[in-house]
N, C-alpha and C positions, 0 to 999 in steps of 0.2 A: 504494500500500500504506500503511496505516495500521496501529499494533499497539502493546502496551505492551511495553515492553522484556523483563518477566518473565514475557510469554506466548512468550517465540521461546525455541530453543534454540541453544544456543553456534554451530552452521555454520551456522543462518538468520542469528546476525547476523553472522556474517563473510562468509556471503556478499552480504551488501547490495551494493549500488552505492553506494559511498562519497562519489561526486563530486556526485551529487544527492541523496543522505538527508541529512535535516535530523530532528537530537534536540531535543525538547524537556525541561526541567529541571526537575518544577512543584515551587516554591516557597511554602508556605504557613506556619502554625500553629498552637500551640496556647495559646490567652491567655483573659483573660474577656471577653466580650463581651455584658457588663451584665446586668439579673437576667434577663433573658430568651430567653438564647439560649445555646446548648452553646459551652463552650472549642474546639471543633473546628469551629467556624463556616466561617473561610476555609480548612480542608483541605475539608470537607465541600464547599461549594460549589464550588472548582478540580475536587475530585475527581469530582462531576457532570457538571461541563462539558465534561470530557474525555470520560468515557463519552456522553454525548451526542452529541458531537462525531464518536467512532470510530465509533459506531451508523448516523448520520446523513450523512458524509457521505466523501467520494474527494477521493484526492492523487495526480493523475496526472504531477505533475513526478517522482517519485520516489520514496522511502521518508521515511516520517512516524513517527518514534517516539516514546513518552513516556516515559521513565524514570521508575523510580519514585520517588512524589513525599514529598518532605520534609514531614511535618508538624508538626514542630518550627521553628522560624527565629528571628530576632533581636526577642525579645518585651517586653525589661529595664524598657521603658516602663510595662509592665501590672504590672509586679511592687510587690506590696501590695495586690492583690484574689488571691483563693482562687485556685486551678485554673490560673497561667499556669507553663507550662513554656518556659526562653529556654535556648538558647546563647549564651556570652558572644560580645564581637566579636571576638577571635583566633581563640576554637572555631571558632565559624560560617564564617570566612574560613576558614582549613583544612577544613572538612567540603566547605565548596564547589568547593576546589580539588581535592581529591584525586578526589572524583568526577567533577567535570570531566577531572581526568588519568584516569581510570579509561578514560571515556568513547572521549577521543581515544587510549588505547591500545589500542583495539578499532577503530580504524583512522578512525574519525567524524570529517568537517572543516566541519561546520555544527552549533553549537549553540546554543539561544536559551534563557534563564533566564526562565520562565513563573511571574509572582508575581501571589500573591492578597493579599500581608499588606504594609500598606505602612511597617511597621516595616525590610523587608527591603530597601526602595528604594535607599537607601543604598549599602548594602553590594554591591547587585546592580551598581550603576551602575559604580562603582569594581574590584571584581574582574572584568567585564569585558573590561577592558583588561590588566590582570593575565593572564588566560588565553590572550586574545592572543596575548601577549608568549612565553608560558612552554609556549605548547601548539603556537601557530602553527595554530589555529583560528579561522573566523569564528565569531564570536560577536557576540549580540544578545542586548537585557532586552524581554520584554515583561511590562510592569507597569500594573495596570488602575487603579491609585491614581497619581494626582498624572500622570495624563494624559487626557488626552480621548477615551480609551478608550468609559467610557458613556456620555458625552455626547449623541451621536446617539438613544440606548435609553431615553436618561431623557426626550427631549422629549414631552412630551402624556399623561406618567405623574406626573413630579416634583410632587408636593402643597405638600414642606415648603419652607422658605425656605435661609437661601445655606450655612449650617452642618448641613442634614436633611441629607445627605450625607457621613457620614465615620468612624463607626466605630460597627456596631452600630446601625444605621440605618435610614432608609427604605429604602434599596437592597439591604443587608444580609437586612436582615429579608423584605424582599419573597423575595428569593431560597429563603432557608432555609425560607420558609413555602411554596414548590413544592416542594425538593429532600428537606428531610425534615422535615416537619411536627410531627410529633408531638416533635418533641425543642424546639418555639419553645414558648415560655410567654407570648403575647401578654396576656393580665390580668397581667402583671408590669413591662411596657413602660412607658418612661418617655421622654419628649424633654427633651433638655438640651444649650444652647448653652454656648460656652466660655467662659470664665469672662470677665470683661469686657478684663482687660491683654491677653487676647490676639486680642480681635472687636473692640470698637470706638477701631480709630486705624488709618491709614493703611500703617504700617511693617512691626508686630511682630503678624503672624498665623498661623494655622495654616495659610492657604495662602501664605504668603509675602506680599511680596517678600522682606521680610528673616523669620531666625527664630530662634525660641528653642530654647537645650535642656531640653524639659518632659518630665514624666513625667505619666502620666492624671492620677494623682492632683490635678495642679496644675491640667486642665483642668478638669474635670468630678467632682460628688461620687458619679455614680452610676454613672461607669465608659462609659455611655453617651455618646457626641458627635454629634447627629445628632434624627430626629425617627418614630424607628421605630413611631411611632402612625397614621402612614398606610401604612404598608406593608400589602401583600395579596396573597395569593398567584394572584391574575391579573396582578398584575405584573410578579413570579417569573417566571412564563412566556414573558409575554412577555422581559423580559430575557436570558432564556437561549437563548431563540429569536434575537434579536438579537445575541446574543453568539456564539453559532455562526455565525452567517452573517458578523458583520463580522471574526472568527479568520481563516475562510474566506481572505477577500481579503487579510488581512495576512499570513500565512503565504504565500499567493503571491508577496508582495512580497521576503519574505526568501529564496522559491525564488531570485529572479532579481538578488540582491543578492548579488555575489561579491567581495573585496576580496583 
């Protein structure tokens, strides 16, 4: 069974089978994501992906549910281009918890936090363990930023070079130019790599090893990080095809992961 939380009614989901339903948490945003693409980018494209997802395919360990998804998250970064809407990081810690409490007081002992925005990495990584503790839930982060998530989806697609990948991007864009078209403004598209203190030296980068605390602004003049001039939406496609199927098996893994 697969299903969004707020298509059941109060006894479908208490009658669940609790010891094998697994909820998922989708975590996304609303921020800017440079001149060419809607503030609601990474809800719009999670939001896809699930419906895709629940169209396309079977969860025979059990019950698969998605609760419904945040489109607000920890955005503070973006703040100083138009259209970002953020929770401070107290808020957001409380919003996250209480619905997780909500969650497990409907009786649920597998929940995984499903993030599109990697502002929210952080925060996801850390509460957690928090929930853990406080709920006596398994919990999991699956977060497609700052892991090797589309690694596999990018090979034999990836045009741009080692920073086209990261906010408002070739990957980005390719997506939102399948999922909803008409809201990309591709003649407004820009590539723009990070500024140079934090691309060329060995140390102090946006993928690490070690790192700064930057706001866009300190990155990039255009809000863009990334190389969204090659994106197209046949790669859209295939991406999300790719991302359904490797979900697939990872969601299987968290089936058979009990602690």
């Amino acid at each position: 069974m697969i299903s969004k939380w707020e298509n059941l009614t109060r006894d479908e989901l208490a009658a669940i089978d609790k010891d094998s339903a697994i909820v998922f948490l989708p975590t996304a945003a609303t921020e800017q994501h440079g001149p060419h693409l809607p503030v609601g980018t990474d809800a719009i494209i999670l939001s896809q992906l699930i419906d895709h997802f629940i169209a396309t395919q079977s969860f025979d360990e059990g019950a698969l549910i998605f609760a419904p998804l945040l489109n607000v998250g920890k955005s503070n970064e973006h703040m100083g281009f138009a259209g970002t809407i953020t929770y401070g990081t107290q808020t957001y810690y409380s919003v996250l918890h209480d619905i997780a409490g909500a969650i497990a007081a409907s009786g649920f002992k597998k929940l995984v936090l499903f993030n599109s925005h990697g502002g929210n990495t952080d925060m996801l990584n850390m509460i957690s363990r928090d929930l853990r503790i406080d709920f006596t839930m398994d919990v999991f982060v699956f977060d497609w930023w700052f892991t090797s998530f589309w690694d596999k989806g990018l090979e034999g697609l990836k045009e741009s070079g080692t920073y086209g990948v990261f906010h408002a991007c070739e990957l980005e864009t390719s997506l939102m130019l399948h999922a909803a078209p008409e809201t990309v403004h591709m003649e407004l598209a820009v590539d723009e790599d990070p500024v140079e203190a934090l691309r060329d030296n060995d140390f102090v980068t946006l993928f690490g090893p070690y790192n700064a605390g930057w706001k866009t602004k300190d990155v990039t003049k255009s809000g863009v990080i990334g190389a969204p001039t090659y994106a197209t939406a046949e790669k859209g496609k295939k991406l999300f095809d790719y991302a359904v199927k490797e979900l697939k098996d990872i969601i299987s893994a968290f089936a058979k992961t009990n602690y």
